[in-house]
C-alpha positions in Angstrom: -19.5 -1.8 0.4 -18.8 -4.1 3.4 -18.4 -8.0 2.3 -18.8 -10.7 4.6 -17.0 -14.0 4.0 -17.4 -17.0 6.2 -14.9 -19.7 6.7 -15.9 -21.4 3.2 -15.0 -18.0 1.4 -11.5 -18.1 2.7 -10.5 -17.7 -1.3 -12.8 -15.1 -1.6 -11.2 -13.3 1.2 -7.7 -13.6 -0.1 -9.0 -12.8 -3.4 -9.8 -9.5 -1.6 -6.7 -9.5 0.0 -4.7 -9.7 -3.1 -6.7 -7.1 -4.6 -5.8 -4.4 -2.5 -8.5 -4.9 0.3 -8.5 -4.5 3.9 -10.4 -7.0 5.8 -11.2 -7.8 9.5 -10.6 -11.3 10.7 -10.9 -13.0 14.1 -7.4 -13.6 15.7 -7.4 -15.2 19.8 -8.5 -12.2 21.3 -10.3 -9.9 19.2 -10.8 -8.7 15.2 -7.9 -7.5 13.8 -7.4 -5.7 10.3 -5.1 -7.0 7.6 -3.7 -6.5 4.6 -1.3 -7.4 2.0 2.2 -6.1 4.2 3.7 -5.1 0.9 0.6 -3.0 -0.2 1.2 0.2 0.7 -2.0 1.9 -0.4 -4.2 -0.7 1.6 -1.8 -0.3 4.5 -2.6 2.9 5.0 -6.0 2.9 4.3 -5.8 0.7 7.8 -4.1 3.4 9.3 -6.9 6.1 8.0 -9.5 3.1 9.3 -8.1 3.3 12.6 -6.9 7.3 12.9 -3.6 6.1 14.0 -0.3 7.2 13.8 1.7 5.2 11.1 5.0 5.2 13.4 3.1 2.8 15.5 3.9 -0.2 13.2 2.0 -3.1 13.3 2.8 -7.1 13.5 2.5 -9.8 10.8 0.5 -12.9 11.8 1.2 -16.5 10.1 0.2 -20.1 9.6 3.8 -21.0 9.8 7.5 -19.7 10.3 8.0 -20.1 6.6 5.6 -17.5 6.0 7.7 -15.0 8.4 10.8 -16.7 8.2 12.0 -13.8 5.2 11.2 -10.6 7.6 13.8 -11.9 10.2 17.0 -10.5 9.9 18.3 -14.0 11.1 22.1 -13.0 10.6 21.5 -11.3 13.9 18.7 -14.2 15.9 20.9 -16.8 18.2 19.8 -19.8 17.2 18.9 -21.0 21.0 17.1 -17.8 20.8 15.0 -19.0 17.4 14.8 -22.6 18.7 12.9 -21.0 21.9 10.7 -18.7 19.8 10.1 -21.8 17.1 8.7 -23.8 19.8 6.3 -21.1 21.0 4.8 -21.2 17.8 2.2 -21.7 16.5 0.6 -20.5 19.5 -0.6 -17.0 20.6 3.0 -15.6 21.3 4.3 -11.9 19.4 8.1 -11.9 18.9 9.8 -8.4 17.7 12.9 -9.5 16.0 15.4 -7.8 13.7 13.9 -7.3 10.9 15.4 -8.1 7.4 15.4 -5.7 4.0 12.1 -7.8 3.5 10.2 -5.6 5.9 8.3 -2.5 4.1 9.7 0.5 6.5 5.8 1.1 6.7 4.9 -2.2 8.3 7.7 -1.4 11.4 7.0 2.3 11.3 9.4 4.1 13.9 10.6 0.7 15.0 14.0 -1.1 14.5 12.6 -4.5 14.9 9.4 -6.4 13.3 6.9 -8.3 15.5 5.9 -11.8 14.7 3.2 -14.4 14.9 2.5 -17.9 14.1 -0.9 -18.4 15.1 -2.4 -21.5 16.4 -6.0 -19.6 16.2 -7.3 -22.1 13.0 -9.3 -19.5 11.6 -6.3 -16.5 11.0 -4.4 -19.5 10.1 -6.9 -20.9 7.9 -6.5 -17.1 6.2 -2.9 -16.5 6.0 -2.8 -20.1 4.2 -5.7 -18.8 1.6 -3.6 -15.4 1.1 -0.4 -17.6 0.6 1.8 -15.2 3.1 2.0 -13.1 6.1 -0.5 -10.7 6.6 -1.1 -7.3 8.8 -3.0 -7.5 11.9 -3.4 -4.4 14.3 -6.9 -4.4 16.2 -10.0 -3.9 14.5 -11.0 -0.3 16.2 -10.8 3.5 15.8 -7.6 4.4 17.8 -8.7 4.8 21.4 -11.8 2.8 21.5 -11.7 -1.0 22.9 -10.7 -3.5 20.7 -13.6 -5.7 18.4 -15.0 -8.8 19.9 -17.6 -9.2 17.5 -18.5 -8.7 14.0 -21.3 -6.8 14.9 -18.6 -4.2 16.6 -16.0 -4.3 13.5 -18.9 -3.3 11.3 -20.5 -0.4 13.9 -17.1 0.7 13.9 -15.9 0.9 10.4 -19.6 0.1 8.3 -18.6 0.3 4.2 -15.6 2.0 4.8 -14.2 -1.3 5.3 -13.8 -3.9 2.4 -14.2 -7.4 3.8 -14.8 -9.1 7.2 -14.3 -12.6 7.9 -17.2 -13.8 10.1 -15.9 -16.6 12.1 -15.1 -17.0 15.6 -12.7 -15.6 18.3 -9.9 -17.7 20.0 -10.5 -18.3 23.8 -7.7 -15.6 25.2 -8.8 -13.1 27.0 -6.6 -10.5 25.8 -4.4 -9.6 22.7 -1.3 -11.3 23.1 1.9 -10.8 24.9 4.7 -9.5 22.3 7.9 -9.3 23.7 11.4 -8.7 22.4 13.1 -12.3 20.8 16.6 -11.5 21.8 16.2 -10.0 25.5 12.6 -11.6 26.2 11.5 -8.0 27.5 7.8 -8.0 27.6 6.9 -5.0 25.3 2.8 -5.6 25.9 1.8 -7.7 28.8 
């Protein structure tokens, strides 16, 4: 059964989190779905959620670089290039870096690298810091349908097949965010 949480539930929502729950959450475009990255069973329930391929990967989003500073493989990151992607953040940027033995091969999927975000967006932050880590956020829709904007759509789209959704707002982008590659600065999503 679908649980809703509101911003003074956030421990409530990690709670479910830590048990093994997926859970939609506003981010500065649209809901996204997240789990516990080391959790494989919940990770794929977001993949079975979403009828997706699970070589497409998804990114981690974070209240701070200490919460993704263990996926970077930072052996191989120029520090010019980490000082420029540090003072991005916290802000709606998505960095694909290498990615360290930290990474579940599930999380990056058919991908080398492992894309990254500290969010600005206070109530994804507000989560992360609840959960105590990192967590998984890929768009809150069926593969091939438009992304959530509401919590009205996250819960037409996925009813009690879903565990949790945190009811709060949007941020003010008007589109997911731009992920791009750390160490060339490729756009990889505009």
């Amino acid at each position: 059964m679908l649980q809703r949480f509101t911003l003074a539930e956030l421990d409530a929502a990690a709670a479910l989190l830590h048990g093994g729950g997926v859970l939609a959450y506003p981010t500065e475009a649209v809901f996204g779905l997240g789990c516990d990255p080391h959790d494989r069973v919940a990770f794929e329930k977001i993949f079975a959620l979403k009828q997706r391929p699970a070589t497409q990967g998804v990114l981690l989003i974070a209240a701070d670089f200490a919460q993704v500073e263990r996926y970077i493989a930072l052996a191989a990151v120029p520090i010019e290039v980490l000082r420029e992607v540090r003072s991005s953040w916290p802000g709606p940027h998505t960095w694909i870096f290498p990615r360290s033995a930290e990474v579940p091969a599930w999380v990056a999927g058919a991908h080398a690298g492992i894309a990254l975000r500290v969010t600005a967006h206070a109530p994804a932050a507000a989560l992360c810091r609840a959960f105590g880590g990192a967590l998984v956020s890929t768009s809150a829709n069926p593969h091939g349908q438009p992304p959530a904007r509401t919590a009205q759509t996250v819960a037409g789209y996925f009813g009690d097949a879903l565990d949790g959704l945190l009811d709060a707002p949007l941020g003010g982008q008007a589109s997911p965010t731009v992920i791009r590659d750390a160490l060339s600065g490729a756009i990889i999503r505009a």
